[in-house]
N, C-alpha and C positions, 0 to 999 in steps of 0.2 A: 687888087681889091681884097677888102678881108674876108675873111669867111663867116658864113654864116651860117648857124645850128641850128639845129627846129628839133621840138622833143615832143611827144604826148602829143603828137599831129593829126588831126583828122580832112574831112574837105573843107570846115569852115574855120580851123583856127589852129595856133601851136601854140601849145599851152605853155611853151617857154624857149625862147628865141634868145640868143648869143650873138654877140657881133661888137667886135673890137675893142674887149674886153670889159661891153656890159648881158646885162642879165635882165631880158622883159619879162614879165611872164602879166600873161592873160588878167583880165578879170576876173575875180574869184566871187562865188557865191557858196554857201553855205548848202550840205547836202540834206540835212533835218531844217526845211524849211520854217517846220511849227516851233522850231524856238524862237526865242522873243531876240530882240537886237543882239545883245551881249550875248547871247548864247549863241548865233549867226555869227560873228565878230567870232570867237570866241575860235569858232569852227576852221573859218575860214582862213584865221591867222596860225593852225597846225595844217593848215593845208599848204600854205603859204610855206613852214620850215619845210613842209617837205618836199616842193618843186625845189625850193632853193636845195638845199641838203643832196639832190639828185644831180646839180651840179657843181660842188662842191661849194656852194657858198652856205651862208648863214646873214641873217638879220643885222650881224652889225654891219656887214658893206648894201645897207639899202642908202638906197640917192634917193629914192622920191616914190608917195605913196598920191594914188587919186582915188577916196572914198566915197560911194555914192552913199547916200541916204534916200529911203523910201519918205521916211518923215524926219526933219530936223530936229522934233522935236526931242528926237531919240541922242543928240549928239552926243552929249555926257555919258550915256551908257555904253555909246559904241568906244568912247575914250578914255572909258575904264578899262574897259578889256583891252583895248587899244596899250596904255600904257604899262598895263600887268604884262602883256608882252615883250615890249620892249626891255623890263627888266634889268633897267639900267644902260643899254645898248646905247648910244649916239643916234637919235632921231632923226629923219630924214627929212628932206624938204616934202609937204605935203601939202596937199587941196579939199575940201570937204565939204560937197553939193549936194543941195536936195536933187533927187529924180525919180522918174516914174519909169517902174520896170514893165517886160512882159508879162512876167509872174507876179501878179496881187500878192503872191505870198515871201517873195522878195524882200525884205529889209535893208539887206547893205551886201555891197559888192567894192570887192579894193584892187586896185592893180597895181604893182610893185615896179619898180627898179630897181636894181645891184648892180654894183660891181662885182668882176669874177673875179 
Protein backbone atom coordinates (compact mmCIF):
# COMPACT_ATOMS: atom_id res chain seq x y z
CA UNK A 1 0.00 0.00 0.00
CA UNK A 2 1.39 3.47 -0.61
CA UNK A 3 1.91 5.79 1.84
CA UNK A 4 0.39 8.37 2.86
CA UNK A 5 1.28 12.24 4.31
CA UNK A 6 -0.85 14.45 6.17
CA UNK A 7 0.62 17.96 6.89
CA UNK A 8 -0.82 21.02 8.90
CA UNK A 9 -3.26 18.28 10.75
CA UNK A 10 -5.64 18.98 13.23
CA UNK A 11 -8.78 16.71 14.59
CA UNK A 12 -10.94 17.88 11.78
CA UNK A 13 -8.75 18.04 8.71
CA UNK A 14 -5.08 17.95 6.94
CA UNK A 15 -4.60 20.63 5.22
CA UNK A 16 -2.51 18.65 2.72
CA UNK A 17 -2.54 14.96 2.12
CA UNK A 18 0.16 13.02 -0.36
CA UNK A 19 -0.58 9.73 -1.63
CA UNK A 20 0.88 8.08 -4.84
CA UNK A 21 2.33 10.76 -5.97
CA UNK A 22 -0.49 13.30 -5.87
CA UNK A 23 -0.93 16.39 -3.71
CA UNK A 24 -4.76 17.19 -2.02
CA UNK A 25 -4.90 19.92 -0.04
CA UNK A 26 -7.96 21.23 1.87
CA UNK A 27 -10.37 23.94 0.96
CA UNK A 28 -8.97 27.16 1.14
CA UNK A 29 -10.78 30.27 2.41
CA UNK A 30 -9.37 33.48 2.52
CA UNK A 31 -8.03 34.95 6.11
CA UNK A 32 -9.38 38.93 5.55
CA UNK A 33 -12.78 37.83 5.09
CA UNK A 34 -13.89 41.72 4.44
CA UNK A 35 -12.32 41.81 1.13
CA UNK A 36 -14.46 41.60 -1.74
CA UNK A 37 -14.14 38.39 -4.17
CA UNK A 38 -10.90 39.11 -6.07
CA UNK A 39 -9.35 40.23 -3.08
CA UNK A 40 -10.39 36.45 -1.15
CA UNK A 41 -9.30 34.77 -4.51
CA UNK A 42 -6.49 36.89 -4.49
CA UNK A 43 -5.62 35.56 -0.85
CA UNK A 44 -6.26 32.27 -0.96
CA UNK A 45 -4.48 31.57 -4.23
CA UNK A 46 -0.73 32.82 -2.06
CA UNK A 47 -2.06 30.36 0.29
CA UNK A 48 -2.45 27.97 -2.00
CA UNK A 49 1.74 28.54 -3.46
CA UNK A 50 2.41 28.17 -0.17
CA UNK A 51 0.80 24.62 0.96
CA UNK A 52 2.00 23.55 -2.38
CA UNK A 53 5.73 25.14 -2.13
CA UNK A 54 5.82 23.13 1.56
CA UNK A 55 5.82 20.15 -0.46
CA UNK A 56 7.83 20.77 -3.07
CA UNK A 57 5.35 21.41 -5.71
CA UNK A 58 4.25 24.45 -7.49
CA UNK A 59 1.02 25.55 -9.51
CA UNK A 60 2.18 24.28 -12.84
CA UNK A 61 1.58 20.39 -11.62
CA UNK A 62 -2.15 21.35 -10.63
CA UNK A 63 -4.69 18.43 -12.18
CA UNK A 64 -7.94 19.94 -10.84
CA UNK A 65 -9.37 22.93 -9.04
CA UNK A 66 -13.13 22.87 -7.35
CA UNK A 67 -14.24 26.69 -6.65
CA UNK A 68 -17.06 27.53 -4.68
CA UNK A 69 -18.80 30.83 -5.04
CA UNK A 70 -20.96 32.47 -2.42
CA UNK A 71 -22.57 34.39 -5.44
CA UNK A 72 -22.13 33.51 -9.17
CA UNK A 73 -22.45 36.57 -9.92
CA UNK A 74 -18.91 37.29 -8.77
CA UNK A 75 -17.50 34.65 -11.43
CA UNK A 76 -15.42 36.93 -13.70
CA UNK A 77 -13.83 38.62 -10.73
CA UNK A 78 -12.86 35.44 -9.04
CA UNK A 79 -11.31 34.66 -12.81
CA UNK A 80 -9.44 37.44 -12.88
CA UNK A 81 -7.42 36.83 -10.05
CA UNK A 82 -7.88 33.47 -10.95
CA UNK A 83 -6.00 33.73 -14.35
CA UNK A 84 -3.32 36.50 -13.06
CA UNK A 85 -2.37 33.64 -11.21
CA UNK A 86 -1.87 31.21 -13.29
CA UNK A 87 0.48 33.39 -15.31
CA UNK A 88 0.85 31.55 -18.13
CA UNK A 89 1.03 28.02 -16.10
CA UNK A 90 -0.98 25.03 -17.89
CA UNK A 91 -4.51 25.16 -16.42
CA UNK A 92 -6.09 22.48 -14.76
CA UNK A 93 -9.20 20.66 -15.05
CA UNK A 94 -11.60 22.62 -12.90
CA UNK A 95 -15.36 22.97 -11.51
CA UNK A 96 -17.09 26.43 -10.46
CA UNK A 97 -20.39 26.21 -8.16
CA UNK A 98 -22.55 28.58 -6.58
CA UNK A 99 -22.75 27.65 -2.54
CA UNK A 100 -23.74 28.68 0.64
CA UNK A 101 -21.01 28.75 3.42
CA UNK A 102 -21.08 28.84 7.36
CA UNK A 103 -19.53 32.21 7.29
CA UNK A 104 -22.00 34.85 5.55
CA UNK A 105 -18.74 36.39 5.10
CA UNK A 106 -17.30 33.72 2.99
CA UNK A 107 -17.06 34.53 -0.88
CA UNK A 108 -15.06 31.72 -2.25
CA UNK A 109 -13.23 28.65 -1.22
CA UNK A 110 -10.86 26.41 -3.80
CA UNK A 111 -9.48 23.02 -3.25
CA UNK A 112 -6.48 21.99 -5.32
CA UNK A 113 -5.03 19.00 -6.78
CA UNK A 114 -1.16 18.35 -7.77
CA UNK A 115 0.88 16.38 -8.88
CA UNK A 116 4.18 15.72 -6.69
Amino acid sequence: MAKIERYQKNEKLSRIVVHNGTIYLSGLTADDKEADTTGQTRQILRKADALLNSVGADRSQLLFAQIWLKDVEDFDAMNKAWVDWLDGAEPPARATVGASFALPEILVEIQLTAAS
